[in-house]
FILUM-14438 format. One record per residue (C-alpha): residue number from 1; x, z, y. Coordinates in pm, whole numbers, plus 50000, padded with zeros to 5 digits. Example, Ala and Ser with C-alpha at 12.3 -4.5 7.8 and 13.67 -1.06 7.14 Angstrom:
// residues 2
   i     x     z     y
   1 51230 50780 49550
   2 51367 50714 49894
END
This chain:
// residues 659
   i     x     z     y
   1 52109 50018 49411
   2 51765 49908 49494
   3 51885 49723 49781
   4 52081 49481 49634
   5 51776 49327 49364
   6 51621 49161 49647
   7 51974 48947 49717
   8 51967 48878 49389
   9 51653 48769 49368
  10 51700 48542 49690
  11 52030 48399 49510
  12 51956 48387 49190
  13 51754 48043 49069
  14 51620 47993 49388
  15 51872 48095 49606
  16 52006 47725 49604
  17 51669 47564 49713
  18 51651 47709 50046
  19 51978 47863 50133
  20 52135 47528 50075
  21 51947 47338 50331
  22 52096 47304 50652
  23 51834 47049 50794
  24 51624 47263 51053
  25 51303 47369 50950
  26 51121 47167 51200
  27 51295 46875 51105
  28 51139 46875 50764
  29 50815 46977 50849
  30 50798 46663 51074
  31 50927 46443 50736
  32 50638 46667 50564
  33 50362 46552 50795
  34 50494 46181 50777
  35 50423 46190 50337
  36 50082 45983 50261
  37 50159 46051 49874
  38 50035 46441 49761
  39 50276 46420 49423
  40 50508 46673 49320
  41 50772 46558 49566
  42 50557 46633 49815
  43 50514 46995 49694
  44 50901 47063 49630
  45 50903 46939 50011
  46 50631 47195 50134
  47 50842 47456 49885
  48 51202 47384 50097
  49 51012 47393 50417
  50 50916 47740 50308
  51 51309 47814 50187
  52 51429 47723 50554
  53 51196 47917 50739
  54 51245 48219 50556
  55 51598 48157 50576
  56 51556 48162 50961
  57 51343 48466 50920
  58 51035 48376 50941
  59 50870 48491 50674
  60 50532 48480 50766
  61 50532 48126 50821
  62 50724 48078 50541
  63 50474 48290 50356
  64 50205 48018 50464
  65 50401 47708 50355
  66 50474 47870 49984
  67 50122 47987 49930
  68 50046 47545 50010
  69 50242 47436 49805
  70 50094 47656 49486
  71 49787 47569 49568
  72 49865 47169 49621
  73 50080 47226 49256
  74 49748 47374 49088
  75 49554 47120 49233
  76 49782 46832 49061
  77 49809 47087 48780
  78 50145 47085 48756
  79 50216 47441 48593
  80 50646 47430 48658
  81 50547 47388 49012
  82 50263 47615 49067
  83 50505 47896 48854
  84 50811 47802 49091
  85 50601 47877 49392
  86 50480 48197 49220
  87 50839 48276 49177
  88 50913 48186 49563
  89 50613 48410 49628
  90 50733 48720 49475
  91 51066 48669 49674
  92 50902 48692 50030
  93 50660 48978 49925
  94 50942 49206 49802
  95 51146 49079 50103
  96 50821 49290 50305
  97 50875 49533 50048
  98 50549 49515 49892
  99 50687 49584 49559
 100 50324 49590 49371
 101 50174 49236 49489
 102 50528 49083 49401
 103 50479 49233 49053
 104 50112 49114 48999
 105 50165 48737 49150
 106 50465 48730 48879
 107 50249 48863 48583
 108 50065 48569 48630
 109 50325 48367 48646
 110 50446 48467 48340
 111 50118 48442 48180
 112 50105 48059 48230
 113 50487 48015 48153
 114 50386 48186 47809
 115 50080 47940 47769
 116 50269 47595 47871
 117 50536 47757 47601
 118 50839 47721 47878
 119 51127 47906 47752
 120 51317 47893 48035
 121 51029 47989 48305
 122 50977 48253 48057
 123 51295 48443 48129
 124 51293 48378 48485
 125 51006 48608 48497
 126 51086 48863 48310
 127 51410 48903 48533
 128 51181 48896 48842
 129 50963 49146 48659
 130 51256 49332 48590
 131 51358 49361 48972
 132 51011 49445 49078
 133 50951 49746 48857
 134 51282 49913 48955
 135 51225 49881 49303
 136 50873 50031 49241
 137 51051 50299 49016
 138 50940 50249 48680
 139 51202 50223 48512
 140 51054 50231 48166
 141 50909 49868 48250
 142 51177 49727 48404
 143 51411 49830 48088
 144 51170 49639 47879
 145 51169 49311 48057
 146 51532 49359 48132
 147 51590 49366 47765
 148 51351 49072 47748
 149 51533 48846 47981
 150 51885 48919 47805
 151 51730 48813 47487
 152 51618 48491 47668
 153 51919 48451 47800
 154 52113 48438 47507
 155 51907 48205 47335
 156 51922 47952 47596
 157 52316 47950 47584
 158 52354 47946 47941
 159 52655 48167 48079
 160 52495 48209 48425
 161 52224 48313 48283
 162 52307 48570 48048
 163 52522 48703 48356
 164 52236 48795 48543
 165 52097 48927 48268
 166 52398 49204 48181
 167 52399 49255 48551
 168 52033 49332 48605
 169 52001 49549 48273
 170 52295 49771 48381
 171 52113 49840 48708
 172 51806 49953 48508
 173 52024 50155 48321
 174 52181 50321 48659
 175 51884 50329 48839
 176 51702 50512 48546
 177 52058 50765 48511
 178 52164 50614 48201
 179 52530 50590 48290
 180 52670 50565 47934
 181 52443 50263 47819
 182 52524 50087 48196
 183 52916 50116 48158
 184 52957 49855 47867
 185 52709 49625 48024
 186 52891 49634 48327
 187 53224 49581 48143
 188 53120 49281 47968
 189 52926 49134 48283
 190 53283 49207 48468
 191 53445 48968 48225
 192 53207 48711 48225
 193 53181 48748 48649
 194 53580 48683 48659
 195 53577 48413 48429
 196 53305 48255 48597
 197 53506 48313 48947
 198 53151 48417 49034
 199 53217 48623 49392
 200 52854 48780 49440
 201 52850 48899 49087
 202 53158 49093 49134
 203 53044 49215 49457
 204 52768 49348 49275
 205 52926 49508 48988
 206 53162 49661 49224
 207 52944 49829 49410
 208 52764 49957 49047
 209 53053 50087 49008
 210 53090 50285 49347
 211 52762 50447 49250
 212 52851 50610 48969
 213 53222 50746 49122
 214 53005 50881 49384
 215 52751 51029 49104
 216 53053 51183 48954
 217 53199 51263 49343
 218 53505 51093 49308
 219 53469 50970 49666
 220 53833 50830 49625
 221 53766 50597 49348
 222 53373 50513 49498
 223 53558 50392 49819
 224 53793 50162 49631
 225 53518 50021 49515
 226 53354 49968 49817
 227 53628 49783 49998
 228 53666 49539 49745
 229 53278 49457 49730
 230 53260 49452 50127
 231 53591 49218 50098
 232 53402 48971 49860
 233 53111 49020 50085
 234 53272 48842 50412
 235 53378 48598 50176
 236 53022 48502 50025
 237 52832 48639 50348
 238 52553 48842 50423
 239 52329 48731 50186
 240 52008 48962 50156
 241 52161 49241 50423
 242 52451 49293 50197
 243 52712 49357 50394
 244 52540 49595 50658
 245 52434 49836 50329
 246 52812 49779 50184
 247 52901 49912 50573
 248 52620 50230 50504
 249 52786 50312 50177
 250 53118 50329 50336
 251 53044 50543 50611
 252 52853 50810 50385
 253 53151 50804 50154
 254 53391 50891 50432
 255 53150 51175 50540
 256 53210 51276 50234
 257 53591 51269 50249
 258 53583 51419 50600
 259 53719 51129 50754
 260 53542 51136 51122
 261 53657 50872 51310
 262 53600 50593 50995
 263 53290 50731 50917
 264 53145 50679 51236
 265 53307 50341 51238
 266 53130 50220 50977
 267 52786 50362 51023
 268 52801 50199 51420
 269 52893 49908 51264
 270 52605 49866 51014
 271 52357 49992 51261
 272 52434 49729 51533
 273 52464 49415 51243
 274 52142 49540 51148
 275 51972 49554 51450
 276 52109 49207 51553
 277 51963 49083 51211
 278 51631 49265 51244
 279 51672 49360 50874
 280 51425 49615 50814
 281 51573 49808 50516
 282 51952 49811 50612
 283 51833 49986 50942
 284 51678 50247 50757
 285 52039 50271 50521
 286 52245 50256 50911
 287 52023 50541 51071
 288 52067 50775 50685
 289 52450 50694 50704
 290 52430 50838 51110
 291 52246 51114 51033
 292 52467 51215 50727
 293 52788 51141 50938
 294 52673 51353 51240
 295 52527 51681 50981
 296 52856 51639 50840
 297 53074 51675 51132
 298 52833 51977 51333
 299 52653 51719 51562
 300 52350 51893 51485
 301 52117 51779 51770
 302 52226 51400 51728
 303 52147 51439 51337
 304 51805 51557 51405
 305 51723 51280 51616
 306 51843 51022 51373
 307 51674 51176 51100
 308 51349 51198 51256
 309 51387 50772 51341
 310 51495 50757 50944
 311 51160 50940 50856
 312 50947 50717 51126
 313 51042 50381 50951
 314 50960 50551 50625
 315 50646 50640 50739
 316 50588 50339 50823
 317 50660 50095 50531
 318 50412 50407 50314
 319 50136 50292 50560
 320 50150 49931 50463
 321 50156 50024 50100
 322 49851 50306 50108
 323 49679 50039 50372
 324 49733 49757 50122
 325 49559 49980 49816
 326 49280 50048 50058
 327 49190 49698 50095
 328 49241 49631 49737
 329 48963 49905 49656
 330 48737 49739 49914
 331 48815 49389 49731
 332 48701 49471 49403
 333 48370 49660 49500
 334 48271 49344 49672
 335 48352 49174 49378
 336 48149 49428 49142
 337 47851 49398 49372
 338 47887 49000 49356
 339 47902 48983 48992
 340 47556 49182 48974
 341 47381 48970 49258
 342 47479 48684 49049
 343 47357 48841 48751
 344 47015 48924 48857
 345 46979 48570 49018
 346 47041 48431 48684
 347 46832 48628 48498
 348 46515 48510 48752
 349 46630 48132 48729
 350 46661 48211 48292
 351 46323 48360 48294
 352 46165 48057 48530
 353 46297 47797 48279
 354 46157 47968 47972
 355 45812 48015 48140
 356 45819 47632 48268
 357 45900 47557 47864
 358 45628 47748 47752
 359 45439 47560 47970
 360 45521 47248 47793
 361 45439 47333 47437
 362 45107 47467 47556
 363 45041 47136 47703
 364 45218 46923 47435
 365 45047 47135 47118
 366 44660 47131 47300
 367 44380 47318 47122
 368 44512 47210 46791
 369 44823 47420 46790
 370 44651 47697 47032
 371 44643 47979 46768
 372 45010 47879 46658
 373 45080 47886 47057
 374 44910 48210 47154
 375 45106 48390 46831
 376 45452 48231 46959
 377 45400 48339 47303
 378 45298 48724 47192
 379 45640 48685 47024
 380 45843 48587 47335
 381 45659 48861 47514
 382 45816 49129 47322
 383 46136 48918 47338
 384 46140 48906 47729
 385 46046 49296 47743
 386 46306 49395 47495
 387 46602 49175 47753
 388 46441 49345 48038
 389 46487 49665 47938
 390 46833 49557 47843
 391 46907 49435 48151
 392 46733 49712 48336
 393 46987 49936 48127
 394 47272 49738 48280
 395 47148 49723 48623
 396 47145 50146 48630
 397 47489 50126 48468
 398 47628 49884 48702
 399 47512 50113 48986
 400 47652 50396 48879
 401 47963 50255 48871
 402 47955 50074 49217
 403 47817 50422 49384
 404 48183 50563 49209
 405 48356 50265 49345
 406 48173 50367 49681
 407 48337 50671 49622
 408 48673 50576 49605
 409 48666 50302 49868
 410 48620 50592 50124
 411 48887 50806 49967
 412 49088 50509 50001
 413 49007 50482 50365
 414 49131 50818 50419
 415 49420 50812 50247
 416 49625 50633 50594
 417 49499 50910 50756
 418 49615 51156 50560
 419 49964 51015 50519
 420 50047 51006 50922
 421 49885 51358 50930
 422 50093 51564 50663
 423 50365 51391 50753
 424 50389 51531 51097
 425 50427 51905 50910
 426 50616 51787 50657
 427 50840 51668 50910
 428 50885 52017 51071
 429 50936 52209 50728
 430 51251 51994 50615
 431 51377 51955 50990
 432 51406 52345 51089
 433 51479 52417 50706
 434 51803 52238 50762
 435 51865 52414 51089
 436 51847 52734 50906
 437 52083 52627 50646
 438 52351 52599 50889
 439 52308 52881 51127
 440 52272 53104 50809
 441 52654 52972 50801
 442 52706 53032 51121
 443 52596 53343 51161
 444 52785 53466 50845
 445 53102 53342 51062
 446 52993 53553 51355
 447 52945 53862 51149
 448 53332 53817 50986
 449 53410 53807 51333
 450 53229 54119 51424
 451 53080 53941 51701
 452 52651 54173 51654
 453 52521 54007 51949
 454 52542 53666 51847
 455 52430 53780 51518
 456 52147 53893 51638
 457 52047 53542 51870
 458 52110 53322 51538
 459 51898 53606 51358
 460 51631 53593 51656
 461 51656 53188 51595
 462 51642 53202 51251
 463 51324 53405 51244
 464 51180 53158 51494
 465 51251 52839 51243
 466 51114 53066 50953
 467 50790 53150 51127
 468 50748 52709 51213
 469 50793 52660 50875
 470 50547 52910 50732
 471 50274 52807 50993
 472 50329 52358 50921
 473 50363 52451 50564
 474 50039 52615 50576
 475 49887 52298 50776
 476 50027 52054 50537
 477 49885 52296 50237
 478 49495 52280 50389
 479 49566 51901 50435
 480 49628 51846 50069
 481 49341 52087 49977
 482 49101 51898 50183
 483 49191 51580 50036
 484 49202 51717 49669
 485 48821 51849 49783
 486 48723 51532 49872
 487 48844 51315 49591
 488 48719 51553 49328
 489 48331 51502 49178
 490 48087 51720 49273
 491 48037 52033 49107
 492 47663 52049 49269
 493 47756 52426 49383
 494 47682 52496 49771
 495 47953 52665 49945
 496 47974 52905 50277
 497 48161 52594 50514
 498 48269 52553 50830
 499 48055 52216 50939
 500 48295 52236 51271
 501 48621 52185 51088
 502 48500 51976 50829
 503 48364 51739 51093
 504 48681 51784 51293
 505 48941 51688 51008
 506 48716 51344 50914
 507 48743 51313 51271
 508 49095 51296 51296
 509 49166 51179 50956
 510 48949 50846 51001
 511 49075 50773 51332
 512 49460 50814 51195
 513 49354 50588 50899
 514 49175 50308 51109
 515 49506 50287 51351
 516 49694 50265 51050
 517 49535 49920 50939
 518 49535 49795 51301
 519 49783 49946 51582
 520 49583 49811 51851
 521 49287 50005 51805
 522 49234 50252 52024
 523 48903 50484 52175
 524 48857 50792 52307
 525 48719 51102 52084
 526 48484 51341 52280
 527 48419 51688 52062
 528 48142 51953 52154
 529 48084 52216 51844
 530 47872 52446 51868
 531 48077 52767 51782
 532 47780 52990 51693
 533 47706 52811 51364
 534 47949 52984 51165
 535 47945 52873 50798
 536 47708 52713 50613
 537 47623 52655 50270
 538 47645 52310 50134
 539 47827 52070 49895
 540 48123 52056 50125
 541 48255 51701 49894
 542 47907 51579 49956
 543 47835 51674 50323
 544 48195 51540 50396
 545 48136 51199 50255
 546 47826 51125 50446
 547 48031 51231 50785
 548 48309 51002 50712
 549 48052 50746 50630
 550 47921 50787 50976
 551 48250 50831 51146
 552 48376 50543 51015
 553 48090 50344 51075
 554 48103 50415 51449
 555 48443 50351 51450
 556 48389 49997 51315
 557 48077 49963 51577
 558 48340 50055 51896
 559 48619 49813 51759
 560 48390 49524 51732
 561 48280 49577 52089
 562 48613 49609 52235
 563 48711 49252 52071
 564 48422 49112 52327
 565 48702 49203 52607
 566 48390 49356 52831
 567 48529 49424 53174
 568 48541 49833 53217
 569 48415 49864 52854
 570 48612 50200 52708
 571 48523 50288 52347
 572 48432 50634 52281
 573 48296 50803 51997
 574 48134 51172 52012
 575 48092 51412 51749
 576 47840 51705 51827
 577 47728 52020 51624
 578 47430 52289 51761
 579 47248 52575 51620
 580 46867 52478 51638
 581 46672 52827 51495
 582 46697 52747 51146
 583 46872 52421 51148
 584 47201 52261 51175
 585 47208 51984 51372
 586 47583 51741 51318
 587 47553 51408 51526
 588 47785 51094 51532
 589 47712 50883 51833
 590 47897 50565 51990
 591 47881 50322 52271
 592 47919 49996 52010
 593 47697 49707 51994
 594 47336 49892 51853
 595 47161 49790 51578
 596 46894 49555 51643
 597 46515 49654 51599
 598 46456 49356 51330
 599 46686 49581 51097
 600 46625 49920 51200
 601 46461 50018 50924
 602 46644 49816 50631
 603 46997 50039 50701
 604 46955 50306 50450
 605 46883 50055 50154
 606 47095 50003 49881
 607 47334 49687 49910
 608 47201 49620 50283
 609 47514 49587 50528
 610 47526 49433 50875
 611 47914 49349 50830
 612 48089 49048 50733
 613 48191 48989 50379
 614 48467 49174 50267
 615 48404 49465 50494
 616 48098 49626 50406
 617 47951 49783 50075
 618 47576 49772 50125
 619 47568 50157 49915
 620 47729 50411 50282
 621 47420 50488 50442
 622 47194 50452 50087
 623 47425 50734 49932
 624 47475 50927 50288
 625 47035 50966 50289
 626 47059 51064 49921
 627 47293 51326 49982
 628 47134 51469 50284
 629 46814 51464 50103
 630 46945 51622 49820
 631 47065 51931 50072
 632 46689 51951 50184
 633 46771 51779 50502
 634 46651 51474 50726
 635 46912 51184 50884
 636 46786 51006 51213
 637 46903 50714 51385
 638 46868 50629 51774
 639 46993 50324 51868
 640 46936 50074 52172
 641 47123 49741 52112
 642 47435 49672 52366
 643 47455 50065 52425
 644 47533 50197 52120
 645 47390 50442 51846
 646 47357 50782 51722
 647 47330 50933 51378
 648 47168 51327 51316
 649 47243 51483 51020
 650 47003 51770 51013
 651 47024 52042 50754
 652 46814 52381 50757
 653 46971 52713 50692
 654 46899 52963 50435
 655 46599 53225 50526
 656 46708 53587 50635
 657 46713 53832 50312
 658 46469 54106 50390
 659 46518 54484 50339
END
């Protein structure tokens, strides 16, 4: 079901704009760059150079050529334009399936369709609203702007309109298992589809339809269904991958009928239309409709492999989501710290004007109003102290909150990480669970056939999948721990630790989350712990957060090298433990750039980063010396610029109890 809301969304009010075109792309950019006059024909021109490109796949571009055209509609503040190009916006970003963004660039659209008092705008974005919230899965929102647009809908009379509207509301309702409330939508929007002679709409309602036979197993009736949508479907066209996901529901409902040689027809054919169409969703649908077609028939090798190419694109579109929360973190702790800079700089520049003023009346008043003067400015004295300490108040508040934003940016830069590495386990659990299920059945079959020793070789292999599953489960278990440990606040309490596999899983887990924002990173890891350590006490939360700090920080130092394209240059970062008598010593070294002698010493204070904007919190290092401090403990730095740098975390160990 969630497929089909982006075609709708592509045909659906703005479906005609770029779809209709059939002057190439680079035919209208060339009438684009020939325009002297920036009105609002220009920017419906930059908006259907967007339409074509993105209707010869290109989204990027087309991407680029949307987001110009809001911005030249704001700057003639024309609000039907700039909320049209919102609109177009939300189209390409849930085409990329980022779901959330889509949602917040049509919240504001809404917000200035509700202030400009357009009625019609108004219900085009609570349809788009609508389809964004179902295909992120709340389906509590997208009921109430569903209802919201049908209301619209009816009170602007117009019979396309309130078709839509029935159609998308009965999706909520399916989507969100409300099957009785969807059928009389879906009845009424089959009426008003017919009369209409509207094709795609009874495509759609069709294959609504098909969902709920198959929800109720009546494969029979679902695949009636199904024809006559894919039918329709080569008579409308493709639009929005529909016909390869029509082709993926077929074959899964003739798996389900046992039908062998149709189900495989169908799945082969939506896997090589969507292939040739490089539609990213619908090959996802064509490899689940292979892997169901070749469980179902005892192909259980084949299966395996499909599934585990199903799970690999899955993983993959989670990445771009958890990376894209990541950087939103980042975004607004750069902001925060911002806001305060500008803050303090305007309470210097507030206090310079009233002293210059004060000035004045001294000056102006002379020894006549001196007494008056001197009595005024004892006043504005206790003024001034009393905003001080107000301000002072806010200043400690405001850093508490930016050291818990600090916080969360680094859980957030884990959280990539941690994704590609329980998914590996998680994998392997729901894999040779599956296997088990059916040589369970076929080992019940051998023993009716009396045949012990095969029974005992599925037994043997069943013991074998039983034992992988125990041992990822219990990997994928001290993943989440970890994580849980690390996002939670410190309790303060010290705890025995193993500083090896602490530094080990940051290790891993910021390297994995670093190659998940940029796949062609790469650098080699070099490990030496120190294996007569043993455990520790410490705040592990605390202790961890200063080594991903430092991790990470290296990390960013190789990267940055490696863009210089140095001839020979490999990028390596080493992470070392050793027992020194009574100390531990953990050190983070790499072969980046160095940190230059002029700011050697400004590193560990607060709001002082050497990155670029955007990229760099100033508070790391300041709240990685505060911790290690805390823990009764020194850090060092060694660094030589052009060779790299090293970090020591040293931390002394509790005195020998005596007899």
């Amino acid at each position: 079901m969630k497929r089909l809301i982006i075609s709708f969304i592509i045909f659906f009010f703005l479906g005609t704009t770029g779809f209709a075109q059939k002057i190439k792309s680079d035919s209208l950019i060339t009438i684009l760059q020939q325009q002297k006059t920036r009105d609002t024909n220009y920017v419906n021109l930059i908006f259907s150079v967007g339409d074509n490109l993105f209707n010869e796949n290109n989204v990027e571009q087309a991407k680029q050529f949307t987001n110009q055209g809001i911005t030249f509609a704001k700057t003639l503040r024309w609000e039907v334009g700039h909320i049209n190009g919102l609109f177009k916006l939300d189209r390409l970003l849930s085409y990329e399936t980022k779901y959330d963004s889509a949602a917040a660039t049509t919240l504001y659209a809404l917000d200035i369709a509700e202030r400009v008092q357009n009625k019609n705008l108004i219900a085009i974005a609570h349809w788009y609203l609508s389809g964004d919230y179902r295909l992120l899965g709340n389906y509590d929102r997208a009921e109430n702007h569903a209802v919201k647009f049908l209301n619209a809908s009816n009170d602007l009379k117009d019979s396309s309109i309130i078709l839509s509207a029935l159609i998308n509301l009965a999706g909520v309702y399916l989507d969100g298992n409300k099957t009785d409330l969807a059928k009389p939508i879906m009845n009424k929007a089959l009426q008003f589809s017919i009369a209409q002679r509207n094709n795609r709409a009874q495509a759609r309602l069709l294959d609504g339809y098909a969902d709920i036979q198959t929800k109720d197993k009546n494969y029979a009736s679902a695949l009636e269904y199904r024809m006559q949508s894919l039918t329709l479907g080569k008579i409308i066209g493709n639009y929005g991958g529909w016909i390869p996901y029509t082709l993926s529901r077929i074959s899964i409902t003739y798996s389900a009928l046992k039908n062998k040689d149709s189900a495989a027809h169908y799945a082969n054919a939506a896997l090589q239309m969507a292939k040739q169409q490089k539609l990213k969703k619908e090959l996802m649908d064509a490899y689940e409709a292979m892997f169901i077609y070749h469980n179902t028939f005892g192909d259980y090798k084949q299966a395996l492999e499909y599934r585990l190419i199903y799970d690999s694109l899955f993983n993959k579109m989670a990445e771009i989501n958890l990376s894209q929360n990541s950087e939103r973190t980042r975004m607004k702790l750069e902001q925060e710290k911002k806001d305060l800079l500008a803050q303090r700089e305007q309470e210097v520049k507030d206090a310079a004007a009233r002293k210059s003023r004060n000035l004045q009346y001294g000056i102006i008043g002379g020894f006549i109003l001196l007494a008056a003067f001197l009595f005024w400015n004892n006043r504005q004295k206790q003024k001034a102290k009393t905003k001080i300490e107000e301000a002072y108040g806010q200043l400690k508040s405001t850093q508490a909150q930016l050291i818990q934003s600090e916080k969360m940016a680094s859980l957030g830069e884990l959280t990539a990480g941690i994704a590609h590495e329980i998914q590996n386990p998680l994998n392997f659990v729901n894999n040779f669970s599956e296997v088990n299920r059916e040589l369970i059945t076929e080992l019940v079959d051998e023993a009716d056939k009396g045949n012990t020793e095969e029974v005992k070789a599925i037994a043997n292999d069943i013991k074998e999948n039983s034992e992988k599953i125990n041992h990822h489960g219990k990997r994928a278990d001290a993943i989440v721990k970890g994580m849980l440990q690390h996002s939670q606040s410190s309790s303060g309490v010290k705890e025995p630790t193993d500083i090896n596999k602490l530094a080990d899983e940051y290790l891993r887990l910021a390297y994995h989350g670093l190659r998940a924002k940029d796949k062609s990173f790469n650098a080699t890891l070099k490990t030496d712990y120190d294996e007569m350590i043993g455990k520790i006490n410490i705040i592990p939360q605390d202790i961890g957060r200063v080594i991903l700090n430092l991790i990470t920080n290296a990390f960013y130092a190789v990267n940055e090298k490696s863009k210089q394209n140095i001839t020979g240059y490999e990028p390596t970062v080493s992470v070392n433990t050793k027992r020194l008598n009574d100390k531990v010593q953990i050190s983070v070294s790499d072969n980046g750039n160095g940190i230059p002698e002029s700011i050697k010493e400004k590193i560990f204070q607060p709001f002082f980063t050497t990155k670029p904007t955007g990229q760099g919190t100033g508070l790391g290092l300041s709240l990685a010396y505060d911790i290690v401090k805390a823990h009764g403990g020194e850090l060092k730095v060694k660094t030589r610029e052009d060779e790299g740098s090293s970090f020591t975390i040293v931390l002394p160990l509790p005195e020998p109890k005596k007899d």
